[in-house]
LOVEXSE-188381 format. One record per residue (C-alpha): residue in three letters; x, y negated, z negated. Coordinates in pm, 1 decimal. Layout:
<recs>
+------+----------+----------+----------+
! resn !        u !        v !        w !
+------+----------+----------+----------+
!  ALA !        X !        Y !        Z !
...
+------+----------+----------+----------+
</recs>
This chain:
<recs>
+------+----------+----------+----------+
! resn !        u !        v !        w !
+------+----------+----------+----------+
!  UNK !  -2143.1 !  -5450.0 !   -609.5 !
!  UNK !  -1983.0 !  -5198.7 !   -450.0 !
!  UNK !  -1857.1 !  -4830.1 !   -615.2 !
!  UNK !  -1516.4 !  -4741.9 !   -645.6 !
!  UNK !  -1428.2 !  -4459.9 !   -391.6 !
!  UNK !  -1293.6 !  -4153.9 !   -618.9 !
!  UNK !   -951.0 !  -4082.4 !   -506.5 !
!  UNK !   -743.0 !  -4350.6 !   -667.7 !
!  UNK !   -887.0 !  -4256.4 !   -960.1 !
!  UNK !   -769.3 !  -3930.7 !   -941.9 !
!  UNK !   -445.1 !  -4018.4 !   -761.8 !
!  UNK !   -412.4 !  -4257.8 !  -1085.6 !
!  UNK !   -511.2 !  -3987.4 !  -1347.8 !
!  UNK !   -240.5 !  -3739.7 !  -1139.2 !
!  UNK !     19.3 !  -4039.7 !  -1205.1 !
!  UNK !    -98.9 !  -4059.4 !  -1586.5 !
!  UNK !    -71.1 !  -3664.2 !  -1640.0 !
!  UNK !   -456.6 !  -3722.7 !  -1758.4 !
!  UNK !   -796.5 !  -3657.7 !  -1633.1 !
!  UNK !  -1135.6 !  -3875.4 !  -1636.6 !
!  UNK !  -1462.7 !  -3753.4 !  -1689.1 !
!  UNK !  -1721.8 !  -3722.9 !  -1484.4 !
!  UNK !  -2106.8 !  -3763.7 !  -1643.0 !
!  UNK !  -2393.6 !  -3690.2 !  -1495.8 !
!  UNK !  -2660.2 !  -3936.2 !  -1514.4 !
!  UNK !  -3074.1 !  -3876.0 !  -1445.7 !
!  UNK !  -3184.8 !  -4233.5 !  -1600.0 !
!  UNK !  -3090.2 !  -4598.3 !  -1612.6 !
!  UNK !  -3068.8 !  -4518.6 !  -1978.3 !
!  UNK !  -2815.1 !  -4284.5 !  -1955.8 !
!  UNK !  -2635.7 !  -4414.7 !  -1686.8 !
!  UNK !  -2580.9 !  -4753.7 !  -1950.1 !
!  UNK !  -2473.8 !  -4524.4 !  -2204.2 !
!  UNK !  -2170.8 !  -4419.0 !  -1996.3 !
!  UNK !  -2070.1 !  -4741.6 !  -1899.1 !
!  UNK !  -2104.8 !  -4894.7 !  -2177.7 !
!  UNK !  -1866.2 !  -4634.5 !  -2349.2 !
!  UNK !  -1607.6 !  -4684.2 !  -2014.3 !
!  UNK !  -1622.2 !  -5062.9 !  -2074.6 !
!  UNK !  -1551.3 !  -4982.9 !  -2470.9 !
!  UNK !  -1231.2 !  -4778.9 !  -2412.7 !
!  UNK !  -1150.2 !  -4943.3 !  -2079.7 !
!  UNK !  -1167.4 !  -4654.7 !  -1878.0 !
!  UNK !  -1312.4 !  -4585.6 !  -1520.7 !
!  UNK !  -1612.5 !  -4431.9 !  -1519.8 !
!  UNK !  -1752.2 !  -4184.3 !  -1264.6 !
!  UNK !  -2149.1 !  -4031.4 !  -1196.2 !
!  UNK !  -2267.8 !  -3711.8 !  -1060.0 !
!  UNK !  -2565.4 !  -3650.6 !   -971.0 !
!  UNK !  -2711.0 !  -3380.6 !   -767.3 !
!  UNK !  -2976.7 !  -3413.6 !   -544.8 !
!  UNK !  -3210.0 !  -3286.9 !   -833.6 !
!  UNK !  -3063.2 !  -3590.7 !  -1084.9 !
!  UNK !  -3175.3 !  -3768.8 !   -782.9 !
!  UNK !  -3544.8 !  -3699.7 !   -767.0 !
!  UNK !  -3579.6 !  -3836.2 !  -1077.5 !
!  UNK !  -3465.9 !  -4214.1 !   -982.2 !
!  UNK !  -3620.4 !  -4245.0 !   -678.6 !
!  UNK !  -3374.0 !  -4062.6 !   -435.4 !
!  UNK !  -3035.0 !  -4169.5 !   -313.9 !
!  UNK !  -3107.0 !  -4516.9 !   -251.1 !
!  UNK !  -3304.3 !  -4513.8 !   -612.3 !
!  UNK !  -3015.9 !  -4417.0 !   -824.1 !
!  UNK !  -2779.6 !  -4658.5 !   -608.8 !
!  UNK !  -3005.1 !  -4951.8 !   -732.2 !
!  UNK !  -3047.8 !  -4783.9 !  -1047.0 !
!  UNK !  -2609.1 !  -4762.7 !  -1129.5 !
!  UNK !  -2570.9 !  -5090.6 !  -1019.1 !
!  UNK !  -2838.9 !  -5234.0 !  -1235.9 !
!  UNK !  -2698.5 !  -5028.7 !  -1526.4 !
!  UNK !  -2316.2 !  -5145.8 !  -1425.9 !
!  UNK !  -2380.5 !  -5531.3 !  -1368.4 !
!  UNK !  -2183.2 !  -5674.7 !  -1620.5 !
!  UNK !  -1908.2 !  -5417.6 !  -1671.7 !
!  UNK !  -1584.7 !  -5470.1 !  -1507.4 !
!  UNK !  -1438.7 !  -5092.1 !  -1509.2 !
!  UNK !  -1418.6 !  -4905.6 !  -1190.8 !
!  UNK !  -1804.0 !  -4754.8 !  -1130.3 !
!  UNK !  -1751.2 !  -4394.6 !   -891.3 !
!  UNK !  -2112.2 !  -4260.2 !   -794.0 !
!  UNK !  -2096.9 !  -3921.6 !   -699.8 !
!  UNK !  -2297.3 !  -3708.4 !   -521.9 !
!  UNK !  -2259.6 !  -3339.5 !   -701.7 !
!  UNK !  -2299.2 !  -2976.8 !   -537.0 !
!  UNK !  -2431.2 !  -3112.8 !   -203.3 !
!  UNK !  -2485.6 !  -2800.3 !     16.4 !
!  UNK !  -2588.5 !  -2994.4 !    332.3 !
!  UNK !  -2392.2 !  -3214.2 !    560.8 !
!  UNK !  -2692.1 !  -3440.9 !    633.1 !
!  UNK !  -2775.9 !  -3496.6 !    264.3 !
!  UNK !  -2386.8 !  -3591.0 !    247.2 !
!  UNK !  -2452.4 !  -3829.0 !    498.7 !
!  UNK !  -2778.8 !  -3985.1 !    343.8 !
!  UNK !  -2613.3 !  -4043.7 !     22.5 !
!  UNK !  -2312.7 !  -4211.8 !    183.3 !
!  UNK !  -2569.4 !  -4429.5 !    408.2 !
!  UNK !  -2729.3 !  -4509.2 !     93.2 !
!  UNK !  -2419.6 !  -4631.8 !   -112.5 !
!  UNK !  -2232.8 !  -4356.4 !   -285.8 !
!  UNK !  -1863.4 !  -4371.8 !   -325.1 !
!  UNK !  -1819.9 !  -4005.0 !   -331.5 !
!  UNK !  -1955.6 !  -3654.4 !   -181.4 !
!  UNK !  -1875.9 !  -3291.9 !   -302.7 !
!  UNK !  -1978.2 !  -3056.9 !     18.3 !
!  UNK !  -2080.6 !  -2735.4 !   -207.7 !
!  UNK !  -1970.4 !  -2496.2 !    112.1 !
!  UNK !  -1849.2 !  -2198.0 !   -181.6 !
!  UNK !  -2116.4 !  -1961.7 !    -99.1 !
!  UNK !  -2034.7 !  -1938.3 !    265.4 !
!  UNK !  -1757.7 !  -1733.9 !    381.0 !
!  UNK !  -1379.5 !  -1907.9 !    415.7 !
!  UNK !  -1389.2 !  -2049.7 !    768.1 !
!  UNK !  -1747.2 !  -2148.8 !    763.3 !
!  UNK !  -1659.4 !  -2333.2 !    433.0 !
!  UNK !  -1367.7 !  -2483.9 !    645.8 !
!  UNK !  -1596.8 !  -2602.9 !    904.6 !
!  UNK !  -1839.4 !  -2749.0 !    761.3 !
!  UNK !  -1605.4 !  -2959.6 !    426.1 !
!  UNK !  -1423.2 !  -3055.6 !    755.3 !
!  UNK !  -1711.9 !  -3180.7 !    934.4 !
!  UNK !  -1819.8 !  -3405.6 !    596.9 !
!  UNK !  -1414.1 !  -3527.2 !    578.8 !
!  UNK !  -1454.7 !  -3693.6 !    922.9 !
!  UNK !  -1762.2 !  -3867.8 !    877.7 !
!  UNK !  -1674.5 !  -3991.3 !    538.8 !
!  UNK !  -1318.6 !  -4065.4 !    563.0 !
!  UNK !  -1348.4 !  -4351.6 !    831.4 !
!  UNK !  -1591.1 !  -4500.6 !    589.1 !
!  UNK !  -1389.9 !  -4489.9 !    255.8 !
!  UNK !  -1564.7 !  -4242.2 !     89.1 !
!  UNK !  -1429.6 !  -3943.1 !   -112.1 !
!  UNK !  -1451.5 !  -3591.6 !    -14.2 !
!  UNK !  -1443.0 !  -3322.9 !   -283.4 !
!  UNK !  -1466.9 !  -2938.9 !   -200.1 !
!  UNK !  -1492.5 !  -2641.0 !   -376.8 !
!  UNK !  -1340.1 !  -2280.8 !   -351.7 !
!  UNK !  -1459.3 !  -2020.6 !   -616.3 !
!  UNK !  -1782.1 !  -1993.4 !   -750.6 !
!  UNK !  -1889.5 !  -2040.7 !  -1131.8 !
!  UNK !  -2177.8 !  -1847.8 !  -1235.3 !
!  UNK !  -2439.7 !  -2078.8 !  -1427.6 !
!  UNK !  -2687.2 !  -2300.6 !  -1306.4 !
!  UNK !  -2639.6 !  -2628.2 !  -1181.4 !
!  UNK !  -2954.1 !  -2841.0 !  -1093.9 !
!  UNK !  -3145.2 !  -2572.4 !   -830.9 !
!  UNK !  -2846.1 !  -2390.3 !   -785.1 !
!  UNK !  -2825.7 !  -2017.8 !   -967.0 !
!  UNK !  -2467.6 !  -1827.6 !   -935.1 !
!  UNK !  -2475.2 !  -1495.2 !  -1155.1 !
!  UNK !  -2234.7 !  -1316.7 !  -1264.1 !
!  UNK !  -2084.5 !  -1084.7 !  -1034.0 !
!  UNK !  -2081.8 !  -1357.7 !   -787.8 !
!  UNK !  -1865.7 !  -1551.9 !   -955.1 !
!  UNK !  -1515.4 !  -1533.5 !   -810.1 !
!  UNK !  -1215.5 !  -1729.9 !   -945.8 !
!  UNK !   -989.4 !  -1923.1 !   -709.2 !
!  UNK !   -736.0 !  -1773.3 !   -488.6 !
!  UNK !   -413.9 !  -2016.7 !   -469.5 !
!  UNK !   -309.4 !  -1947.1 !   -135.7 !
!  UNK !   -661.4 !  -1970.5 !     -3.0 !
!  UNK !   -693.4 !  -2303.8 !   -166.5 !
!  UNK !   -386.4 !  -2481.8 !    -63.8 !
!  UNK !   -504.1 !  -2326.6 !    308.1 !
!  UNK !   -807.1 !  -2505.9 !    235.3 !
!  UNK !   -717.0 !  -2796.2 !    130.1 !
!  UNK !   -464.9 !  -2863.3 !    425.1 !
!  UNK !   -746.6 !  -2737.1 !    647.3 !
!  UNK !   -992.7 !  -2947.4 !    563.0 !
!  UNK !   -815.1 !  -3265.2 !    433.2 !
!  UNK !  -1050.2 !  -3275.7 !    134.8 !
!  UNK !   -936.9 !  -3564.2 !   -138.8 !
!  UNK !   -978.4 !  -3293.8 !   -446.7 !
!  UNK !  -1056.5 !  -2959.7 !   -481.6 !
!  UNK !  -1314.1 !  -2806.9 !   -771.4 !
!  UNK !  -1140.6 !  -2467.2 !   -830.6 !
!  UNK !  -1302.1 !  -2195.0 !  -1089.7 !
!  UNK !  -1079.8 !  -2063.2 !  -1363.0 !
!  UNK !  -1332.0 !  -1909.0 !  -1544.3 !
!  UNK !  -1569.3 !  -2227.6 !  -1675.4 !
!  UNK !  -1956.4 !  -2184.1 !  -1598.6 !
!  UNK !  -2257.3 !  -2439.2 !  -1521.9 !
!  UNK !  -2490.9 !  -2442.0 !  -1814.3 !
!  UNK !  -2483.8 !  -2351.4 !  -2183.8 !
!  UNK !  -2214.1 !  -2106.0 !  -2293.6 !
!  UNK !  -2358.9 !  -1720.5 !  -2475.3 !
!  UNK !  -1956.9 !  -1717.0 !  -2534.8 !
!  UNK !  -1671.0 !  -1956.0 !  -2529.8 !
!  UNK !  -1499.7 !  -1909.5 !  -2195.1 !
!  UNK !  -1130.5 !  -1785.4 !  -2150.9 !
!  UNK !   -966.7 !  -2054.4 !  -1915.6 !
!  UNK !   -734.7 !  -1894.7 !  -1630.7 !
!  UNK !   -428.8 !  -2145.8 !  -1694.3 !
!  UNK !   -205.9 !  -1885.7 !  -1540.7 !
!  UNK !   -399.1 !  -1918.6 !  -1198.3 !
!  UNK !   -425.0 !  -2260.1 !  -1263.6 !
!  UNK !    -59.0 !  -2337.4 !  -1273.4 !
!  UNK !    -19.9 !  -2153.6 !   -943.0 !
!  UNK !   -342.7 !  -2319.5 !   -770.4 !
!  UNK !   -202.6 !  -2687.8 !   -899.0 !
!  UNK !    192.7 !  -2569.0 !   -759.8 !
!  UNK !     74.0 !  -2495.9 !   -427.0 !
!  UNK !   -236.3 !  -2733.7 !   -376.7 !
!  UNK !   -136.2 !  -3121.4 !   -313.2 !
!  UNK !   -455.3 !  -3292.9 !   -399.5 !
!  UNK !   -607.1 !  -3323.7 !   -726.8 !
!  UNK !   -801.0 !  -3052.5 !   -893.6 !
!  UNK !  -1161.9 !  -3081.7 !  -1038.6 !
!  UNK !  -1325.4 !  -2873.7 !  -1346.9 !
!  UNK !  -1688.0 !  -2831.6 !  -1311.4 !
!  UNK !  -1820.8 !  -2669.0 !  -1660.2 !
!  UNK !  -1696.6 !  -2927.0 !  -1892.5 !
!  UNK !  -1993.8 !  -2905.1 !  -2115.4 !
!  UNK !  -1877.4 !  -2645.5 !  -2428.0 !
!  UNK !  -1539.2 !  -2567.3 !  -2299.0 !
!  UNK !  -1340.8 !  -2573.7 !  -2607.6 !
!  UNK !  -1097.3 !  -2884.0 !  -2640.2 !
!  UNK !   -837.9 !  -2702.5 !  -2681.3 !
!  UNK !   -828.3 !  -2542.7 !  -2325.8 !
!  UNK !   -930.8 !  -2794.3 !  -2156.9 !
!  UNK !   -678.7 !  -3026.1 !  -2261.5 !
!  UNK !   -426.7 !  -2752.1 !  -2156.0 !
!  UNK !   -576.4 !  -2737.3 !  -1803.9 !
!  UNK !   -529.2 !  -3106.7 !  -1795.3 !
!  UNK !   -163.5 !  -3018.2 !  -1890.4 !
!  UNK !   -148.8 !  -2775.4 !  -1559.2 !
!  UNK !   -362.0 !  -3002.4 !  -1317.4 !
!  UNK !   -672.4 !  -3044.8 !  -1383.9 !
!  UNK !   -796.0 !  -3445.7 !  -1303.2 !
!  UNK !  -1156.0 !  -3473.5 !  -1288.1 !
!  UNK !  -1349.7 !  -3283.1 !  -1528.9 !
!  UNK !  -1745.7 !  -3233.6 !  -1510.7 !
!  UNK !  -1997.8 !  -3272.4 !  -1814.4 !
!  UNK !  -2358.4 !  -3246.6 !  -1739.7 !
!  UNK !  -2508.2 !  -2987.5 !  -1982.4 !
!  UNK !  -2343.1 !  -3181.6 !  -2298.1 !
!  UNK !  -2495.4 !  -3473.5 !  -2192.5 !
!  UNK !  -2813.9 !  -3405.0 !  -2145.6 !
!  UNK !  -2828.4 !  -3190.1 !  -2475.7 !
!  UNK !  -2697.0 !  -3472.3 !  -2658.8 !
!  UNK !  -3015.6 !  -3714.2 !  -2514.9 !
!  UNK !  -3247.3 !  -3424.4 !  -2597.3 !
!  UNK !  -3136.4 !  -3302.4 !  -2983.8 !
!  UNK !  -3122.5 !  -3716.3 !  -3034.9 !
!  UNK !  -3453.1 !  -3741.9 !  -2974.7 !
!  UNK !  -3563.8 !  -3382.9 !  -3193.7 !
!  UNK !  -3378.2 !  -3566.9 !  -3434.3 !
!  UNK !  -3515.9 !  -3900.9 !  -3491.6 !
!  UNK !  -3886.0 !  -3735.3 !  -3443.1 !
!  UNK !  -3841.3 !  -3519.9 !  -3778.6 !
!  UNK !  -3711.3 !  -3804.6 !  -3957.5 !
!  UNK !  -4007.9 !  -3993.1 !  -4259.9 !
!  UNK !  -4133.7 !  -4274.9 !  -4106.5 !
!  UNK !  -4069.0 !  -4212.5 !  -3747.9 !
!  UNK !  -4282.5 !  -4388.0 !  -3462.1 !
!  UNK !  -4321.6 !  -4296.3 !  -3072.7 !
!  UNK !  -4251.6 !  -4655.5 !  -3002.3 !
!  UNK !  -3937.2 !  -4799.8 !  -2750.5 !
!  UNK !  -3740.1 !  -4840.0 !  -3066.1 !
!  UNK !  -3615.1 !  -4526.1 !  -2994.0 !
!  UNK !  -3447.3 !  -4544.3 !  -2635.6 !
!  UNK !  -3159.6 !  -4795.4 !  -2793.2 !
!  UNK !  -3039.7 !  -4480.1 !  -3037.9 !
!  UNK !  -3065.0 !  -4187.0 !  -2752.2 !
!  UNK !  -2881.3 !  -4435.2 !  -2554.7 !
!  UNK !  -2633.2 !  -4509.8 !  -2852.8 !
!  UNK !  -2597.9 !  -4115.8 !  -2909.7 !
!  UNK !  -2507.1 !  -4066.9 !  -2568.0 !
!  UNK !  -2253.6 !  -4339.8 !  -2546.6 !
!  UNK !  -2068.3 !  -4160.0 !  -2867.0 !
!  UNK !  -2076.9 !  -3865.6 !  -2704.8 !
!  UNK !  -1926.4 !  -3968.9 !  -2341.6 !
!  UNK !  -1662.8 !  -4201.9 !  -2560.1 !
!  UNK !  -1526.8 !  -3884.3 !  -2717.2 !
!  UNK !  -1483.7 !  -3716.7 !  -2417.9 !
!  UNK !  -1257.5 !  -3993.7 !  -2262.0 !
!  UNK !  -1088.0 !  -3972.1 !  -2498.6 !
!  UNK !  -1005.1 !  -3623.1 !  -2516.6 !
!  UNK !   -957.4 !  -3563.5 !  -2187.9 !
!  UNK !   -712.1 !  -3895.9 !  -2133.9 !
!  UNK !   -541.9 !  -3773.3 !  -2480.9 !
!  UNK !   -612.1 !  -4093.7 !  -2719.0 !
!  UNK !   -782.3 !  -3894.5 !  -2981.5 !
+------+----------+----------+----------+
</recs>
């Protein structure tokens, strides 16, 4: 099989005034649980992984094999996604190797370096098919390897971003509003004003990285001003974990394989409540 490439997704969730989710996967376990709920609810699913996610299935090549094994029988569109890439040569070994879908992470570096080098990942990937997602903005957190604190975060700038996006002929744009990677100390405060002027002036669909503890509430109302692909990693992988605290404190409980079907079940649950929040069939 072959993935889906991204952007008719999101053209497709821009058309539908919805947004998919996009769940990170470290496992063949985990990466059934989320197809499994897509094939449930009939809804396209889409992976990220970062290069860390990676590691842990045997590379890019690894968790190719390892998605399609998981996705054999389903008959939902499958996106694999490479997350937070900050190289163009790792962008390139992950397309060689069978993803659908890059993010160049060029957020750190200043504007026109950013430019250049989203731009130089567009060209190689675009003749192929494959899906370019940038980002503008940083969110403080931690993703995978990658530490942002806080006064480094900066929120999005519209008219930088629709220069960007013309610039650089990315297929989406991750934009920061005020979400972070990682476990919230607070709930966050979601910049929907900024939003509304990013998603007026920008004419490719916008991503949300941070998903994970964002309160429903505002993130259904930045799927209301634009918002099309939104990220859960943390949520997930929180979910496997307090599964597995859970069954261990329980009378009778066994370290056997007995256990991998409910973490696996737990996570499904989990991702099919999501799609369904964010596509607004709750």
């Amino acid at each position: 099989m072959n993935f889906a490439p991204m952007k008719p997704l999101l053209e497709l969730a821009e058309e539908k005034g919805i947004a998919y989710g996009a769940f990170v996967t470290v496992s063949y376990d985990s990466a059934l649980a989320a197809i499994e709920a897509g094939s449930e609810l009939n809804t396209p699913v889409i992976f990220i992984t970062g290069t860390d996610c990676c590691d842990l299935m045997g590379g890019f090549a690894g968790t190719v094999e390892t998605v399609k094994r998981a996705a054999a029988n389903t008959t939902v569109p499958i996106a694999l996604h490479l997350d937070h890439c900050r190289t163009y040569e790792e962008c390139v070994q992950a397309i060689n190797a069978g993803y659908s879908s890059v993010m160049i992470d060029g957020s750190s570096l200043p504007f026109e370096e950013n430019i250049a080098l989203t731009r130089k990942v567009v060209e190689y990937a675009h003749p192929l098919g494959i899906t370019v997602e940038g980002e503008l903005g940083k969110l403080i957190g931690e993703e995978g390897n990658l530490i942002v604190k806080g006064p480094e975060g900066a929120q999005t700038d519209p008219d930088e971003a629709a220069e960007f996006a013309e610039r650089t002929g990315v297929d989406c744009l991750a934009v920061s509003i005020g979400t972070q990677h990682g476990a919230y100390v607070a709930a966050p405060h979601l910049n929907i004003e900024r939003l509304k002027k990013i998603h007026e002036v920008v004419k490719v669909p916008l991503v949300l990285h941070g998903g994970s503890g964002t309160p429903v509430e505002q993130v259904q109302d930045s799927i209301r001003n634009g918002i099309r692909k939104i990220n859960v990693a943390t949520d997930v992988l929180t979910t496997m974990i307090k599964t597995y605290t859970n069954l261990s404190t329980q009378e009778g409980f066994k370290y056997n394989t007995a256990i991998y079907p409910k973490v696996k079940d737990a996570m499904k649950e989990f991702i099919k409540g999501k799609m369904l929040d964010f596509c607004f069939r709750k």
